[in-house]
KEKEDO-677436 format. One record per residue (C-alpha): residue number from 1; x, y, z. Coordinates in steps of 0.05 Angstrom, whole numbers, plus 5000, padded with zeros to 4 digits. Example, Ala and Ser with C-alpha at 12.3 -4.5 7.8 and 13.67 -1.06 7.14 Angstrom:
KEKEDO-677436
 pos   xx   yy   zz
   1 5246 4910 5156
   2 5273 4979 5143
***
This chain:
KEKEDO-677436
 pos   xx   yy   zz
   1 4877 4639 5399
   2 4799 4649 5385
   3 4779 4728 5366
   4 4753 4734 5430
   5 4799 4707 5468
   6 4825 4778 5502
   7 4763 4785 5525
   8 4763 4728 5573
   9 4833 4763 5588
  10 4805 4825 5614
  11 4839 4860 5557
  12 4774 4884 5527
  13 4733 4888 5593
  14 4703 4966 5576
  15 4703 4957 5502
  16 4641 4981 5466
  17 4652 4978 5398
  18 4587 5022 5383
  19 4605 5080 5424
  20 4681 5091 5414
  21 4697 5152 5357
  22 4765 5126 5339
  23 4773 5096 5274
  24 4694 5119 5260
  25 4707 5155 5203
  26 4753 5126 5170
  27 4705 5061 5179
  28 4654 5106 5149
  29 4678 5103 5095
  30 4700 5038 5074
  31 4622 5018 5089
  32 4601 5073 5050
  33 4643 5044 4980
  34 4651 4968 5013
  35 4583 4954 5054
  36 4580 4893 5098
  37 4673 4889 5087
  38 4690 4919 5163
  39 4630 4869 5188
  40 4661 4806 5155
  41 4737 4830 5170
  42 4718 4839 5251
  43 4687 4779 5253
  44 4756 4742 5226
  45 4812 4718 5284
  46 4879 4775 5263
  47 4924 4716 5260
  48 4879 4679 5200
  49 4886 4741 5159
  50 4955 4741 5176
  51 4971 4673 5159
  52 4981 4645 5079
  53 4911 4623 5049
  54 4879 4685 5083
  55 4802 4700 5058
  56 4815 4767 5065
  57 4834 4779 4992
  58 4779 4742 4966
  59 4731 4789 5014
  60 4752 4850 4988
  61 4745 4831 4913
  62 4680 4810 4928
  63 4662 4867 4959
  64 4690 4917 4896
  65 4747 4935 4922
  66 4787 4931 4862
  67 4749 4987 4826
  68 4755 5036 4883
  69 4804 5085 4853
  70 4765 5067 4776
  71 4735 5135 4755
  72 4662 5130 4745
  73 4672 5135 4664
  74 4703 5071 4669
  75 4642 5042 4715
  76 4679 5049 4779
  77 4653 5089 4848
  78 4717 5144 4823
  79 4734 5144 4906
  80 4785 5205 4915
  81 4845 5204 4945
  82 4826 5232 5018
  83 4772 5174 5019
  84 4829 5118 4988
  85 4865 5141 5052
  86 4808 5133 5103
  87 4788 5072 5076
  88 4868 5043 5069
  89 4877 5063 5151
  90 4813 5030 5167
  91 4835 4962 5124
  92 4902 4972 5165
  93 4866 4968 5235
  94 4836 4903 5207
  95 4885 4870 5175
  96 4966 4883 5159
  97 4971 4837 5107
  98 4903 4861 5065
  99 4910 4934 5067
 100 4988 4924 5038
 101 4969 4880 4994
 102 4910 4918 4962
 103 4950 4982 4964
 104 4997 4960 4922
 105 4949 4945 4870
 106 4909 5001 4884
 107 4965 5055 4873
 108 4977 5014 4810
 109 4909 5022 4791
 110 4915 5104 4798
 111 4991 5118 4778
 112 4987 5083 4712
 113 4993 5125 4654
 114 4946 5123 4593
 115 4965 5072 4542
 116 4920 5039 4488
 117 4888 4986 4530
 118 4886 5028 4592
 119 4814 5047 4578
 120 4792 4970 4580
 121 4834 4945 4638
 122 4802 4995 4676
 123 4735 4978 4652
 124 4754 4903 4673
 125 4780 4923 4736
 126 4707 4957 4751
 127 4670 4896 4717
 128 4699 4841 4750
 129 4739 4863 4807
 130 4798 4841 4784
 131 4874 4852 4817
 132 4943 4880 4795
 133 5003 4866 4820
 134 5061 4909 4835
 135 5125 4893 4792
 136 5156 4971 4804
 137 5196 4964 4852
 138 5249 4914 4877
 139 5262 4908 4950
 140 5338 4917 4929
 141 5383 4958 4988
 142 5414 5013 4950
 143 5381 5009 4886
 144 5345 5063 4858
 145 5264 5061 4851
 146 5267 5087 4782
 147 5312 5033 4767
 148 5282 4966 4734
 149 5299 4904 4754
 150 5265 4874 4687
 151 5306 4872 4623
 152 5264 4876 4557
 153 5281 4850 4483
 154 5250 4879 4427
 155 5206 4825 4383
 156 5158 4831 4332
 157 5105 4878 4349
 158 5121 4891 4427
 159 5173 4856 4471
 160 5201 4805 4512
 161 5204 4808 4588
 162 5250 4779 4635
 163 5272 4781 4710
 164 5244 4776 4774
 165 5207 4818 4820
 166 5214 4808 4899
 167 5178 4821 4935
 168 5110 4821 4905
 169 5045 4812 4944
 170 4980 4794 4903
 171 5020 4743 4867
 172 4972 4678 4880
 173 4909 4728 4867
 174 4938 4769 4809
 175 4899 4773 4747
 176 4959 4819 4717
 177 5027 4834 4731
 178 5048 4906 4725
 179 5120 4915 4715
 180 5166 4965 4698
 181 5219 4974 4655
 182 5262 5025 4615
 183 5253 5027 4533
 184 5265 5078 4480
 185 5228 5143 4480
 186 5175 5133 4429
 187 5185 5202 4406
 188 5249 5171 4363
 189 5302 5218 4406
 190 5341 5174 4428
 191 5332 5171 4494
 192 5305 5115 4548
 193 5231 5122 4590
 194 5211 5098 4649
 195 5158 5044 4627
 196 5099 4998 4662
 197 5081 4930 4629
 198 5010 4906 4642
 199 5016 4826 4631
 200 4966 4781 4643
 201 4986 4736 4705
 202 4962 4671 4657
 203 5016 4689 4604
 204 5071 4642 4590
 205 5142 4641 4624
 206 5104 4680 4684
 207 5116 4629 4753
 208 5104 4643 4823
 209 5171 4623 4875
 210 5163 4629 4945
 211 5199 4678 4967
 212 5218 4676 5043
 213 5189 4637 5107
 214 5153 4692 5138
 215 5102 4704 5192
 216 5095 4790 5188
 217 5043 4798 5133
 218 5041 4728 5123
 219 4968 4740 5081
 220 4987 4785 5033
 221 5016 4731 4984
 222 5084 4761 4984
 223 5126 4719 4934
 224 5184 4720 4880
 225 5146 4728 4820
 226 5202 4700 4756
 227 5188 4727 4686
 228 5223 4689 4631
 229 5209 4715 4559
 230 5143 4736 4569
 231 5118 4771 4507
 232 5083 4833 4516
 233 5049 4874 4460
 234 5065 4946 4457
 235 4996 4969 4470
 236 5001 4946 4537
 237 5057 4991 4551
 238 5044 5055 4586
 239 5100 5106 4585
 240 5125 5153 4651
 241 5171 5183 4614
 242 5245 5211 4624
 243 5260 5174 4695
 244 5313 5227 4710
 245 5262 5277 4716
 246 5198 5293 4768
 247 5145 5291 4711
 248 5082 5298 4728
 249 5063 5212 4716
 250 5120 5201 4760
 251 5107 5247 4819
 252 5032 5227 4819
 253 5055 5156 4832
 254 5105 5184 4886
 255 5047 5217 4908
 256 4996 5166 4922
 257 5041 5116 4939
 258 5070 5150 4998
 259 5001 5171 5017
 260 4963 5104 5013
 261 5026 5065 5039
 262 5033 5111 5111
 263 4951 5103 5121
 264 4957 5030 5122
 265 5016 5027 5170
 266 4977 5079 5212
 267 4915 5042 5225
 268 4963 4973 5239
 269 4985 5030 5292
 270 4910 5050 5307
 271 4892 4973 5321
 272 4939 4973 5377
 273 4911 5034 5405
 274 4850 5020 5404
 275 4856 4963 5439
 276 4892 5006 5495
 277 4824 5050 5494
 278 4777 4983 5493
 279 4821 4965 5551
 280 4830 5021 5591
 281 4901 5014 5596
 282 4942 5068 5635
 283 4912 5136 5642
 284 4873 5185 5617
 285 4937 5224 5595
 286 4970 5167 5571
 287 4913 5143 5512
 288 4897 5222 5496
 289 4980 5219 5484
 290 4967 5159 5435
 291 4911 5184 5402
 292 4943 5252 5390
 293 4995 5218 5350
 294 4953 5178 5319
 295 4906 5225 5292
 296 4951 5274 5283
 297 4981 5243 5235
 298 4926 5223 5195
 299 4902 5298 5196
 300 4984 5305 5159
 301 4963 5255 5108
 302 4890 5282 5094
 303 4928 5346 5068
 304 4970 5303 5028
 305 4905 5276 5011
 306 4884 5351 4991
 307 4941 5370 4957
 308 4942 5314 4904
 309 4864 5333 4895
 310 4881 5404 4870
 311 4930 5377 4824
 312 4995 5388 4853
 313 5037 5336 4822
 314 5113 5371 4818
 315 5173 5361 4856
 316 5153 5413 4909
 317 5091 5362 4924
 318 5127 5297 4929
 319 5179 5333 4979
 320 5122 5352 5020
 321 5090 5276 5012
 322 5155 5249 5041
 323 5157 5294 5095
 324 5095 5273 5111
 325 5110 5198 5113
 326 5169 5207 5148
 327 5134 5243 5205
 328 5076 5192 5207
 329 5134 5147 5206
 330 5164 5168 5273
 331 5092 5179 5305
 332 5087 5096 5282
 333 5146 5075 5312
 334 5131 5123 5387
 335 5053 5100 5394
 336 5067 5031 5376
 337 5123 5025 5430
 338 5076 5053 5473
 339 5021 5027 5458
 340 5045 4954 5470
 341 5074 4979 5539
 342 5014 4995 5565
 343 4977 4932 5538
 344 5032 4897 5588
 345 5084 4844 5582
 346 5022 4794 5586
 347 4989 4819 5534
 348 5041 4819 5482
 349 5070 4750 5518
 350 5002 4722 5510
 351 4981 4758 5453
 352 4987 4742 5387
 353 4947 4796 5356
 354 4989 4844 5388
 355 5053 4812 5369
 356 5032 4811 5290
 357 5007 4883 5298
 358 5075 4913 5335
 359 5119 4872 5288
 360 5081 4892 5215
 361 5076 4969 5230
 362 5151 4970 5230
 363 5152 4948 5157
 364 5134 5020 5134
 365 5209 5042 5151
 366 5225 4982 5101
 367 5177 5019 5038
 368 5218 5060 4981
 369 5236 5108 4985
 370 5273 5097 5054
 371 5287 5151 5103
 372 5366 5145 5099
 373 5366 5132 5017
 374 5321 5200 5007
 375 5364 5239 5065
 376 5419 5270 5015
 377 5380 5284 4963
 378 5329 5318 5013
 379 5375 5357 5043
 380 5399 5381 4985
 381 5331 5396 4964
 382 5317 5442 5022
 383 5385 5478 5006
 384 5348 5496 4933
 385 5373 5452 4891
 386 5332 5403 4849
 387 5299 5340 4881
 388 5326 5280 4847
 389 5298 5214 4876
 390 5351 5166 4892
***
């Protein structure tokens, strides 16, 4: 089905793309950093970025995408948070399977803590665009986050990797693999530290499985990615310290995750209703309903976006985060149920773009920390004790 094949359809009869204000800002944005990315992303069918092989990926990088979250010391634009999240919803409304993707590296890219080669990796990263993948967490039911799936050996000035991650999107475009694991406190006391590993994706005993026959984010190069005694040096360990604990390197990648990750799944949402708005579908009460939600939430996750920008990084500020997601989380699942109601039966019958985009903006539910894995430990949290992430 052609890009402008809903047209013909009478889906997009009244649809004006210059005069409509939703998604404007947020668009705004990603022109402002990216110039000429939404242009080339419109003009692509949904279903081709959905699809493996998509030329999404290889748009953004070429665009600088990589560096967006590089600090300008490092030659990157230094975007902040709020402006990460405008620009991750608008990637969302474009494309599923490119905005999770590039999240994934780009929290990477913000969350990692200093190491010695930290300073040149982000320097290369600026330079020439290039992309980490996520090896933190395994898509394991029950398991903790903060628990590695990667074992690691000591050898002879660093050590030796192995394991698998799954899933892990970026893995045909990586240029490194970022994965973490638990070693000795280098203080000497005795105790174990939540680690990250920055490997290059080149290195031997690295190799790319597929991972699952899959059609919902079928661009984002979501693989099994197998690491069998891969050396890594010790200066390309960065260390998050005790993993029992809320530090402050392991609520800011709490933080932004949960932030970046709920603006991508709320444009997917946004794509749908904007297409009820291009439309005209149902009433006038019926689309201000959807766009409440919709920009309700992201007005929840620009203060998330606001609170990690005047340095709140404790335990009281990932609670709050999670609340957040959650809520966007629910609005998600009501707008996108509606949404696709009021497109018709036809329209998601006939429809493939609104098929990919109903079916993908469920997969936030499906992100760590999930809402029934967190639910004890938050719940204990608002009864004062300590939060301890599952």
């Amino acid at each position: 089905m052609g890009p402008h094949s809903l047209i013909s359809k009478g889906v997009y009869t009244h649809f004006n793309k210059e005069t409509m204000t939703l998604l404007q800002k947020e668009r705004e944005t990603l022109e402002r950093f990216l110039p000429g990315l939404d242009a080339k992303l419109a003009e692509l069918p949904l279903l081709v970025m959905e699809s493996p092989g998509s030329p999404a990926l290889q748009l953004f990088r070429e665009h600088g995408g990589p560096g967006l979250l590089v600090p300008k010391e490092y030659g990157g634009p230094g975007a902040n948070p709020l402006e990460v999240a405008q620009i991750s919803r608008a990637l969302g409304s474009r494309s599923p399977s490119l905005a999770i993707a590039t999240n994934m590296h780009t929290c990477t890219v913000v969350a990692i803590p200093p190491c010695p080669s930290t300073a040149e990796l982000l320097q290369g990263i600026a330079q020439h665009n290039l992309y980490l993948a996520s090896g933190f967490a395994d898509g394991r039911s029950g398991s903790s986050v903060l628990v590695p799936n990667m074992k690691a050996e000591p050898t002879s000035g660093g050590w030796l990797l192995s394991g698998s991650k799954k899933p892990c999107s970026l893995s045909q475009s990586m240029d490194f693999l970022t994965a973490s694991i638990l070693l000795p406190s280098p203080s000497g006391n005795g105790n174990q530290e939540l680690a990250l590993a920055t490997i290059p994706a080149n290195s031997p005993g690295i190799e790319v499985k597929p991972f699952t026959d899959r059609w919902v984010l079928g661009g984002s190069e979501t693989n099994e990615v197998v690491l069998t005694g891969v050396e890594v040096p010790e200066e390309y360990i960065s260390y998050f310290g005790n993993a029992d604990e809320l530090n402050s390197a392991i609520s800011k990648a709490f933080l932004v995750f949960e932030l970046f990750v709920s603006a991508c799944y709320l444009g997917v949402a946004s794509a749908l209703v904007e297409r009820v708005f291009a439309g005209r579908k149902g009433c006038a009460v019926d689309r201000l309903t959807l766009a409440t939600e919709v920009e309700g939430a992201m007005a929840a996750l620009e203060g998330s976006a606001y609170m990690i920008m005047q340095g709140y990084d404790d335990a009281a500020a990932v609670a709050k985060s999670l609340f957040v997601r959650y809520s966007v989380q629910r609005s998600i699942e009501r707008v996108t149920a509606q949404a696709a109601e009021l497109l018709g039966g036809m329209a998601f019958m006939c429809s493939s773009d609104v098929v990919s985009l109903y079916a993908a903006s469920r997969a936030l539910a499906f992100h760590p920390p999930s809402r029934t894995s967190i639910a004890p430990a938050l719940d204990d949290y608002l009864m004062g004790q300590s939060l301890i992430m599952p």
